[in-house]
C-alpha positions as CSV (number, residue, x, y, z in Angstrom):
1,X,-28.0,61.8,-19.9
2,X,-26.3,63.6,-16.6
3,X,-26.4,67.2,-15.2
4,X,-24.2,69.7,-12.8
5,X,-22.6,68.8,-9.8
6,X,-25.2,71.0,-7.5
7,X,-22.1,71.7,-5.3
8,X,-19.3,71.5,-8.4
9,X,-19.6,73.6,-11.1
10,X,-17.0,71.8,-12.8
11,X,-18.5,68.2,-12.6
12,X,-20.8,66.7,-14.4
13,X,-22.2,63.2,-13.1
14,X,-23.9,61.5,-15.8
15,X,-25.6,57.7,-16.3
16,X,-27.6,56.0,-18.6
17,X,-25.9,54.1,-21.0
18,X,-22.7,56.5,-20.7
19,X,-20.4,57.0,-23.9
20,X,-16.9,59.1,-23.4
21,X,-14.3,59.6,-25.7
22,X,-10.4,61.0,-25.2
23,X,-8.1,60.9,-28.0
24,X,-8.7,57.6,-29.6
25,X,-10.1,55.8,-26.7
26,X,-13.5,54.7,-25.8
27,X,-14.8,54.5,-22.9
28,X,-18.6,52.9,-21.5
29,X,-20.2,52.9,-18.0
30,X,-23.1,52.4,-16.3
31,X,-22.9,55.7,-14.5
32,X,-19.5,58.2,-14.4
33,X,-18.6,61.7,-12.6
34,X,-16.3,63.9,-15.3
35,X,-14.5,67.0,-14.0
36,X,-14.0,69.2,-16.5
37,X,-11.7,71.5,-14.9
38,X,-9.5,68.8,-13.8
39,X,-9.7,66.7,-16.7
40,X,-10.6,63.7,-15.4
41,X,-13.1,60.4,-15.2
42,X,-14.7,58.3,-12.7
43,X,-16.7,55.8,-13.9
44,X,-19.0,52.7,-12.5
45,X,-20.0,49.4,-13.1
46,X,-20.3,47.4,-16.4
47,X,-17.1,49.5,-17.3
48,X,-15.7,49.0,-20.9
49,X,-12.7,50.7,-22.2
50,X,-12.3,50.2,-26.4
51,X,-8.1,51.1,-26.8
52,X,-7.8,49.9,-30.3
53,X,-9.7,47.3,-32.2
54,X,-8.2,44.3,-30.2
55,X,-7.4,46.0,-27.2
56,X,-10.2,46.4,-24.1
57,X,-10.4,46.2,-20.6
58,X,-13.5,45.4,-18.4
59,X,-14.0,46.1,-15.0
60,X,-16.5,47.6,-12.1
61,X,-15.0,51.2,-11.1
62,X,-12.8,53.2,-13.1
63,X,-10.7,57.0,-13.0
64,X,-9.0,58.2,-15.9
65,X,-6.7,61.2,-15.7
66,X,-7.0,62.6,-19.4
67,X,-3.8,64.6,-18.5
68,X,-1.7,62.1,-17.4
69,X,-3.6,59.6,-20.0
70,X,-3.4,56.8,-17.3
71,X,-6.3,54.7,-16.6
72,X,-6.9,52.9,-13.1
73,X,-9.8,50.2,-12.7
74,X,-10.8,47.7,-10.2
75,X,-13.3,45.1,-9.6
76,X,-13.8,41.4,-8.6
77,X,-12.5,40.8,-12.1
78,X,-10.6,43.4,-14.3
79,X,-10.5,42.0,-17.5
80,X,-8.2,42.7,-20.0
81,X,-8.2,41.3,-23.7
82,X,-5.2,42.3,-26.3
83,X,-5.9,40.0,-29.0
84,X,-5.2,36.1,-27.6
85,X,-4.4,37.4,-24.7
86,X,-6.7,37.7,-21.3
87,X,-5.4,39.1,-18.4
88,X,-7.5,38.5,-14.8
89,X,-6.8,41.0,-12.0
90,X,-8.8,43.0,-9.3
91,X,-7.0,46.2,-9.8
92,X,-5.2,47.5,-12.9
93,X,-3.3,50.4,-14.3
94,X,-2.8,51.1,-18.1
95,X,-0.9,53.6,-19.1
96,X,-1.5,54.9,-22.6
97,X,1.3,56.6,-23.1
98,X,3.8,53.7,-23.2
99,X,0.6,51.0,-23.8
100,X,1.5,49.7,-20.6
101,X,-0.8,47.5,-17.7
102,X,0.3,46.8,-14.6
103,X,-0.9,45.0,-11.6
104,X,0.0,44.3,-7.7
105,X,-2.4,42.5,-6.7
106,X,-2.3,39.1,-8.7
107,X,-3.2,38.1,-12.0
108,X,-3.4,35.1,-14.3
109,X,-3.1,35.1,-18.1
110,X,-4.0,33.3,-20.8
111,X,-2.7,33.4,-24.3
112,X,-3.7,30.6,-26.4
113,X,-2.4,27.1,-24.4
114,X,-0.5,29.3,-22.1
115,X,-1.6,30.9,-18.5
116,X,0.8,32.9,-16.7
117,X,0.3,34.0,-13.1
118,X,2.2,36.3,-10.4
119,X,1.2,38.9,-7.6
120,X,2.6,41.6,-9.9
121,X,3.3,42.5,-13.7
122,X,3.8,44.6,-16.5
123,X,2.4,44.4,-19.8
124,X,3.5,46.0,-23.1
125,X,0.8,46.1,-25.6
126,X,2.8,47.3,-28.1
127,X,5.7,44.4,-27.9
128,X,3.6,41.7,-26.2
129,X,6.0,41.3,-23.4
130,X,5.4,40.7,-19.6
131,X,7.6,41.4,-16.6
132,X,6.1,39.6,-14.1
133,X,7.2,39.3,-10.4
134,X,6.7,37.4,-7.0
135,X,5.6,33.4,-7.3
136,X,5.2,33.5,-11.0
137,X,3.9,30.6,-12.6
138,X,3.8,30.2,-16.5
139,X,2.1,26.6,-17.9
140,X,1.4,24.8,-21.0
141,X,-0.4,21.8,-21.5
142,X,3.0,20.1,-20.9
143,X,5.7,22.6,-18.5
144,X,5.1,24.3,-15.7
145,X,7.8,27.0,-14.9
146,X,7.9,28.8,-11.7
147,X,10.5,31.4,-11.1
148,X,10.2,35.1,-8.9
149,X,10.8,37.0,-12.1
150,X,10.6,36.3,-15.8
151,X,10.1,38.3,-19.1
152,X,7.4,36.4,-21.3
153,X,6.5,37.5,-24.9
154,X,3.1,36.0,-26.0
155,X,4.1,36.4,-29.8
156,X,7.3,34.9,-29.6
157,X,6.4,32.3,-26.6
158,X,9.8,32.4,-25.1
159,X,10.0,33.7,-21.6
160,X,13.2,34.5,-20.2
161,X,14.1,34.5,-17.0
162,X,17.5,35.7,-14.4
163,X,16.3,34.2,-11.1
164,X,16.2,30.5,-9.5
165,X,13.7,29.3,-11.9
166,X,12.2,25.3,-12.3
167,X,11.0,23.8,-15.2
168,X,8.5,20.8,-14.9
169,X,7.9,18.8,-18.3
170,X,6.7,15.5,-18.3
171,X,9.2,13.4,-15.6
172,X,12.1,16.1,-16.0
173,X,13.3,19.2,-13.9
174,X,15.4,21.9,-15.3
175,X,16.8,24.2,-12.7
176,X,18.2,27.3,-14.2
177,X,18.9,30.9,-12.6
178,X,19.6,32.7,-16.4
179,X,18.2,31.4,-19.2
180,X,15.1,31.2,-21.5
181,X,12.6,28.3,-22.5
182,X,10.2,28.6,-25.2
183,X,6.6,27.3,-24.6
184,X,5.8,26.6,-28.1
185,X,8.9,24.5,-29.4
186,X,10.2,22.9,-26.4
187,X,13.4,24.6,-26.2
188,X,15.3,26.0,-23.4
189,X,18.7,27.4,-23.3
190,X,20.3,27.8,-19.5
191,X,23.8,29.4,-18.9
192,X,23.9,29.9,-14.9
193,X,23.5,27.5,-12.2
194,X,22.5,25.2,-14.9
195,X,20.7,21.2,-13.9
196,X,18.3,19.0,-15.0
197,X,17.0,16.0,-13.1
198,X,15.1,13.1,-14.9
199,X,14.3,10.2,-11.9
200,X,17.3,8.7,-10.8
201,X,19.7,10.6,-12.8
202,X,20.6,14.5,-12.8
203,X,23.3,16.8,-14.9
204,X,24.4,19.7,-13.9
205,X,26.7,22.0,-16.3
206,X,27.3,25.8,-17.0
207,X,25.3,26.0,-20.2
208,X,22.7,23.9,-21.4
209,X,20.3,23.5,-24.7
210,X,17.1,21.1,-24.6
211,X,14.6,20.3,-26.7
212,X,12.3,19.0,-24.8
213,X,10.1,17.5,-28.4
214,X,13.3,15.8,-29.7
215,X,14.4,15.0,-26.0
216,X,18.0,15.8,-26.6
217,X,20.2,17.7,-24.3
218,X,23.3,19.3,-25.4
219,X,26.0,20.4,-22.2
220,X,28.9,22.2,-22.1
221,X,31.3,23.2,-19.8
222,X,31.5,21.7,-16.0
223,X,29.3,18.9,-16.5
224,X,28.5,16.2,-14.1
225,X,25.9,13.5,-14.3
226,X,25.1,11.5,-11.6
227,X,23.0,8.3,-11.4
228,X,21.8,7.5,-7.5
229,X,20.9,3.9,-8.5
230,X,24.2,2.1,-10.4
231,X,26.4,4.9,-8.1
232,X,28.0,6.4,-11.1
233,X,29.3,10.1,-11.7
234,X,30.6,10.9,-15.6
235,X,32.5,14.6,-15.8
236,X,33.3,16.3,-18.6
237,X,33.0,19.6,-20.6
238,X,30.3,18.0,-23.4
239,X,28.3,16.3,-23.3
240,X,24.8,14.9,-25.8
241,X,21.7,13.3,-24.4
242,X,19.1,11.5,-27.1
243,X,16.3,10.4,-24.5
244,X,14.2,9.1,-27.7
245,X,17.3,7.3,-28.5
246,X,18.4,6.5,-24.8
247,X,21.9,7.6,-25.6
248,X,24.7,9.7,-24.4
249,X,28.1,10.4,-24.9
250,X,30.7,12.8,-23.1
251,X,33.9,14.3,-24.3
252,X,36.8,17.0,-23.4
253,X,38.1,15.6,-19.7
254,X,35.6,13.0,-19.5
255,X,35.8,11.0,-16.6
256,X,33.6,8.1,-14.7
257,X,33.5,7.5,-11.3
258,X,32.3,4.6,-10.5
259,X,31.3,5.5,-6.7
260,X,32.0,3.2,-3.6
261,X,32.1,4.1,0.1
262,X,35.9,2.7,0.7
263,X,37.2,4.2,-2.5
264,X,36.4,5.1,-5.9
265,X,37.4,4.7,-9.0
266,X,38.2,6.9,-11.8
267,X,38.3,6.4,-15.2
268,X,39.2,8.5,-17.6
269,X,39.5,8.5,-21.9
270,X,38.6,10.7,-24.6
271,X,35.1,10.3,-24.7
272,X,32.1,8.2,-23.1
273,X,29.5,6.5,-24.3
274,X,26.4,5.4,-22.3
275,X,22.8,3.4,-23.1
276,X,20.0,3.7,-20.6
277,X,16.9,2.1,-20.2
278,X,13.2,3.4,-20.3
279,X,13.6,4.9,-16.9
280,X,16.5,6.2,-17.6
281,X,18.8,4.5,-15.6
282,X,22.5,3.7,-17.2
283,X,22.8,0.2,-19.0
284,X,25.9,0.0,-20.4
285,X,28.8,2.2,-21.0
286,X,31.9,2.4,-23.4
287,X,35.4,4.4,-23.4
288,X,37.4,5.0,-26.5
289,X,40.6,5.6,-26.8
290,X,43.6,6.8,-24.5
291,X,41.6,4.8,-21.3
292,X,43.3,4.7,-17.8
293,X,42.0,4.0,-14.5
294,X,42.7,4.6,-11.4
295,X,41.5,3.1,-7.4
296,X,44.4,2.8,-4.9
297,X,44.2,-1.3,-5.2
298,X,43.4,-1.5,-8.8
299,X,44.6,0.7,-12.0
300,X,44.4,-0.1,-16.0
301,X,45.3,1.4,-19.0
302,X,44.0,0.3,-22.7
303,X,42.5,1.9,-25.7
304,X,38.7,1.0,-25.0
305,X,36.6,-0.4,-22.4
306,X,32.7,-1.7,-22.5
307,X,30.8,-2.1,-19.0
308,X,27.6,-4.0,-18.8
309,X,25.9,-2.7,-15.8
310,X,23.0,-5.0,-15.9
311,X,25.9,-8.0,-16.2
312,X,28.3,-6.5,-14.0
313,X,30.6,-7.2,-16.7
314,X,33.9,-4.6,-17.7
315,X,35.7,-5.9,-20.9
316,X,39.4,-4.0,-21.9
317,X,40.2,-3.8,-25.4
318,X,43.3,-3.4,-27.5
319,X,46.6,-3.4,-25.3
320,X,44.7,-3.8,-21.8
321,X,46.8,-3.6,-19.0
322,X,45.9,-3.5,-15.2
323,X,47.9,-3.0,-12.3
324,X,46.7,-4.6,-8.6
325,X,49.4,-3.6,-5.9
326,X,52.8,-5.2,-7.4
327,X,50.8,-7.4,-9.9
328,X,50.9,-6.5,-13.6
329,X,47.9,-8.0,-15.4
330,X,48.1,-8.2,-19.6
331,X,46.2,-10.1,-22.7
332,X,44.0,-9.6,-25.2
333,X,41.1,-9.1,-23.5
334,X,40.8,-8.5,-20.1
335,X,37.3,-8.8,-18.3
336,X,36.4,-8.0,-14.9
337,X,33.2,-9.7,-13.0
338,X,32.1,-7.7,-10.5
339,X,29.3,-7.6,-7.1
340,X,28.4,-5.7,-4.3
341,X,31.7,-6.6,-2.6
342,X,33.8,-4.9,-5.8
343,X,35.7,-7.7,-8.4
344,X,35.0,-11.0,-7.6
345,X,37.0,-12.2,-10.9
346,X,39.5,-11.4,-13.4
347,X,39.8,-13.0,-16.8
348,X,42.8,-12.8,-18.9
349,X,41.9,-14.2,-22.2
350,X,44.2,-15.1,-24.9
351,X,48.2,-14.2,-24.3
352,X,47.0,-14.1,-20.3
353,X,50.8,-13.1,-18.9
354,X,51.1,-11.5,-15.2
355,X,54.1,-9.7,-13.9
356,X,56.0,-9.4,-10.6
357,X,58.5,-7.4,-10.1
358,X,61.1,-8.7,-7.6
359,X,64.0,-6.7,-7.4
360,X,65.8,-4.5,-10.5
361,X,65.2,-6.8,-13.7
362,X,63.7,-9.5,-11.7
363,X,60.3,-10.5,-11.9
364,X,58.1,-13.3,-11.7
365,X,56.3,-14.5,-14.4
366,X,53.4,-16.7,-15.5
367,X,52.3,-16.7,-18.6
368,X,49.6,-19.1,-20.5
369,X,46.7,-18.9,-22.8
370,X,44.0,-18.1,-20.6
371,X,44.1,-16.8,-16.9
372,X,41.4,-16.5,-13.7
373,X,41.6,-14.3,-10.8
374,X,40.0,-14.8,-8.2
375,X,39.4,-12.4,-5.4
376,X,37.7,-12.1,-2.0
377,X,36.7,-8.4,-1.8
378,X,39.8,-6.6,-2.8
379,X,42.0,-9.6,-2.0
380,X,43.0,-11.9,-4.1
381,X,42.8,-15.8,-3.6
382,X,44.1,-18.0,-6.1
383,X,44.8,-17.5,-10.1
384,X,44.5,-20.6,-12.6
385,X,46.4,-20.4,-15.3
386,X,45.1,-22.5,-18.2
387,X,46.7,-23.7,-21.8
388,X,50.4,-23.6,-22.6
389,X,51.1,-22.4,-18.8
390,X,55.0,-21.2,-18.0
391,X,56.1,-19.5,-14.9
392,X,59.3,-17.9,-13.2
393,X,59.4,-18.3,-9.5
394,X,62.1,-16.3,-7.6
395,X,62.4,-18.1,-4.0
396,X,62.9,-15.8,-1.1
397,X,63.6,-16.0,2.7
398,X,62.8,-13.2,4.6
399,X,65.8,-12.3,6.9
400,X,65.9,-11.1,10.6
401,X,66.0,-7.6,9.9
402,X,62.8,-8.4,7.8
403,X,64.8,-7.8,4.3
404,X,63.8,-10.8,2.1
405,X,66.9,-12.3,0.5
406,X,66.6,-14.2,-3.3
407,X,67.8,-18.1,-2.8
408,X,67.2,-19.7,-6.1
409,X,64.2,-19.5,-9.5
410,X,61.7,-21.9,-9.7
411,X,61.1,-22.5,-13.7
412,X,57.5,-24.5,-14.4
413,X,55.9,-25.9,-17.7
414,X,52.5,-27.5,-17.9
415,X,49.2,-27.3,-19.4
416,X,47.6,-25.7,-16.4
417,X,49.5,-23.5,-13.0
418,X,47.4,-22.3,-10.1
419,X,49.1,-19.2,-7.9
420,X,47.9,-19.0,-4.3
421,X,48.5,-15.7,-2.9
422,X,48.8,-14.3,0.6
423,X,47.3,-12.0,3.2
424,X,49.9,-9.2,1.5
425,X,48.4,-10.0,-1.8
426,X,51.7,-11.7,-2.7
427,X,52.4,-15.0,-4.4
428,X,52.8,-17.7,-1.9
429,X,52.8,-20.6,-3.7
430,X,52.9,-22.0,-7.1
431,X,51.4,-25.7,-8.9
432,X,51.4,-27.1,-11.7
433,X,49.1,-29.3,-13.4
434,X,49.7,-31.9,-16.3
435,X,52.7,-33.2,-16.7
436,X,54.3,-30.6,-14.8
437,X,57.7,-29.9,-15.9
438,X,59.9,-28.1,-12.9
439,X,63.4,-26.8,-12.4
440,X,65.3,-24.7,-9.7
441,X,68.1,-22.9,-9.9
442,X,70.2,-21.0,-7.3
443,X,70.4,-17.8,-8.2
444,X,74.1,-17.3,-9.5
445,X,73.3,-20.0,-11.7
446,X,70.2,-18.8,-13.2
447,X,70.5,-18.6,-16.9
448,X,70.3,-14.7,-18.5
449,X,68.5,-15.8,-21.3
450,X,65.7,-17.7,-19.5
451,X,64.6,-14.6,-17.3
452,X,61.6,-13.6,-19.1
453,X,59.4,-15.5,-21.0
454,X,58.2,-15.0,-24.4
455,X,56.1,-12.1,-24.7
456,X,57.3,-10.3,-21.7
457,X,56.7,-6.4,-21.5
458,X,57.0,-4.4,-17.9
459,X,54.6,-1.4,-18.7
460,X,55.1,0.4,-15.8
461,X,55.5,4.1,-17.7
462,X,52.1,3.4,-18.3
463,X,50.7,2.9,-15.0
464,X,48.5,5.6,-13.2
465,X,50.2,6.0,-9.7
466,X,47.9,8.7,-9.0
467,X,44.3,9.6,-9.6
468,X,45.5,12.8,-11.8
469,X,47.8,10.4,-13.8
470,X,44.8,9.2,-15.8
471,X,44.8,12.3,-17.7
472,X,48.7,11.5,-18.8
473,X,48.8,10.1,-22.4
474,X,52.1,8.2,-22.7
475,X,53.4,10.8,-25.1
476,X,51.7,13.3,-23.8
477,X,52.8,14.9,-20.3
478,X,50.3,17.3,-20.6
479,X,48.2,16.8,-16.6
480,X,44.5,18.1,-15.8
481,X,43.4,18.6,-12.4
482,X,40.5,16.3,-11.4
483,X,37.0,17.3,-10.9
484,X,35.9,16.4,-7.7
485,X,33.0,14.4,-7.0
């Protein structure tokens, strides 16, 4: 039903159960005002707008410009359905033309197990895809994301987004500023400002993958993962993270730095491999292949390297040498026991042979089956020698202009030697155990054939004299600059 304007010609005002139609769009009111000379529609309460068979908006006040073909609505909730998806606003513009909505005033979305929400937003009807703006907030029944601008398509379920944006899921953060995640499978792909935290333990990188179902983690270039409670950094340019299978391993430059307030130390081989627990906190940790070290009181070279953290307990493999001030270290095996204070012991098992050097082709020598270190902080104390022990002693007296001249060589056999060392961390004195078997010589007299024992080899070339050297292969002079910490 309606009539005239009185005072407008051109108007008619109409109620009752009103019905309007414009080119494929249907539109219902309780009451409405049409201008027919301006072509356009004001409509109110109980409105309904029918823009194709899964497309309609609700709302309490409506004007439609059948011109322009843009529809504006309000009320205390504008409703609008495409298909799965329900959009919640008080004020909303659609613009047929483009089969675009927009807001400003806030919304929040739902689409299936999704809701999205922001202050303002586009939607494309035709493609499915938001913009949204301003405190944006996109959820699943697992993730939160909040950003200040992201693209979200409800067919597809990936939302991409190219501001600082968070990622919740379960007890992990992923901080990314260019990237996309997708809601339905758990991926996410980041390549700016990339990190992702999980408890004590965070990675940071240029580009990273994650699938959050599989919980693996795939990082590439820069990459950094720290570990607040065992003080451990590992650096790198790839890196794989299973959390199912509470695994990782790092290659291309990968380093570990073992943090420590007085001084670090590096380590540094082709690639790392790490266990963690169930909260995700390092257990152990291996190193294959071309592995050097590096602190300013300690560095080691070998081909691999396990570390127990819960034990305390770092084992070198195959050719293990180690280096403390002018003390060569070499055997089998070498393990070192560590505590809050740094190494507390040194074992040399099987072949145990340490090297001093005294002057050119002079060095001291002990060498026996097994060896203990034993060290106070970074000092040591004492080192027992035990099974088939032999040393060479040089004997020094230091001179007045403080020069220390070579007097004679102490040669021992026995079954066991203990070396005391002094505040320089130098030998001071040597005994022998078990039948002890001694015998000096001045040093013109000294024997060539009996200055080194069996087994000797001075690996200096090998020795990392600075941090960077722990990238040097021994046939390979090839250097990479350190990451810092």
């Amino acid at each position: 039903m309606g009539s005239r304007d009185a005072e407008n010609a051109d108007i008619w005002i109409l109620y009752k159960q009103v019905h309007g139609t414009h080119e494929g769009m249907d539109l219902y009111s309780d009451s409405a005002h049409y201008d027919t000379k301006l072509n356009n529609f004001t409509a109110f309460r109980n409105i309904k707008i029918v823009l194709t068979d899964t497309t309609t908006i609700y709302g309490d006040k409506l004007f439609y410009n059948g011109n322009t073909r843009i529809v504006e609505i309000w009320g205390k909730e504008v409703i609008f359905i495409d298909g799965d998806t329900r959009l919640v606003t008080t004020h909303l513009v659609y613009d047929r033309n483009n089969s675009a909505a927009s807001y400003t005033s806030g919304a929040v979305t739902t689409s299936k197990e999704n809701k999205l929400k922001s202050v303002k937003g586009f939607y494309f009807s035709n493609t499915k895809d938001f913009h949204v703006f301003d405190s944006v907030v996109l959820s699943d029944t697992s993730s939160v994301i909040t950003t200040d601008t992201l693209r979200y398509n409800t067919n597809t379920n990936i939302a991409r987004f190219v501001s600082p944006t968070y990622i919740y899921s379960d007890s992990t953060i992923i901080y990314s500023e260019n990237g996309w995640y997708n809601t339905n499978s758990g991926k996410a792909h980041s390549d700016k400002a990339t990190s992702i935290t999980s408890k004590e333990q965070k990675l940071t990188c240029d580009t990273l993958d994650y699938d959050k179902k599989r919980k693996i983690s795939i990082a590439r270039h820069n990459v950094t993962i720290s570990d607040s409670v065992n003080n451990l950094t590992i650096t790198g340019h790839y890196a794989y993270s299973n959390e199912r299978l509470h695994h990782m391993f790092i290659t291309d430059s990968a380093t570990a730095i073992f943090v420590d307030k007085k001084d670090s130390l590096h380590l540094h081989s082709d690639t790392l491999f790490a266990t963690t627990n169930y909260d995700n906190n390092f257990e152990t940790m291996a190193a294959y292949h071309h592995v050097k070290f590096f602190r300013n009181d300690i560095q080691g070279s070998c081909d691999s390297i396990f570390y127990n953290i819960a034990d305390s307990v770092i084992t070198m493999f195959y050719e293990p040498v180690m280096w403390s001030d002018e003390n060569q270290f070499t055997a089998d095996t070498i393990m070192m026991m560590l505590n809050t204070s740094g190494i507390k012991e040194i074992h040399l098992n099987n072949n145990a042979f340490i090297i001093q050097q005294v002057d050119v082709n002079k060095y001291n020598q002990i060498n026996g089956k097994t060896a203990i270190v034993y060290l106070d902080g970074r000092n040591p104390l004492y080192c027992d020698i035990i099974g088939n022990a032999q040393s060479i002693y040089y004997l020094t007296e230091e001179q007045d202009d403080g020069s220390e001249a070579l007097l004679g060589v102490n040669i021992g056999i026995g079954s066991g030697i203990r070396i005391y060392f002094n505040e320089k961390r130098e030998p001071s004195r040597i005994v022998t155990y078990t039948n002890p078997n001694m015998t000096t010589y001045p040093i013109k007299d000294f024997p060539e054939e009996k200055k080194t024992l069996k087994g000797f080899k001075w690996c200096h070339d090998k020795r990392p004299l600075h941090v960077n050297d722990i990238y040097k292969h021994n046939n390979n002079n090839k250097k990479t600059d350190i990451m810092s910490e």
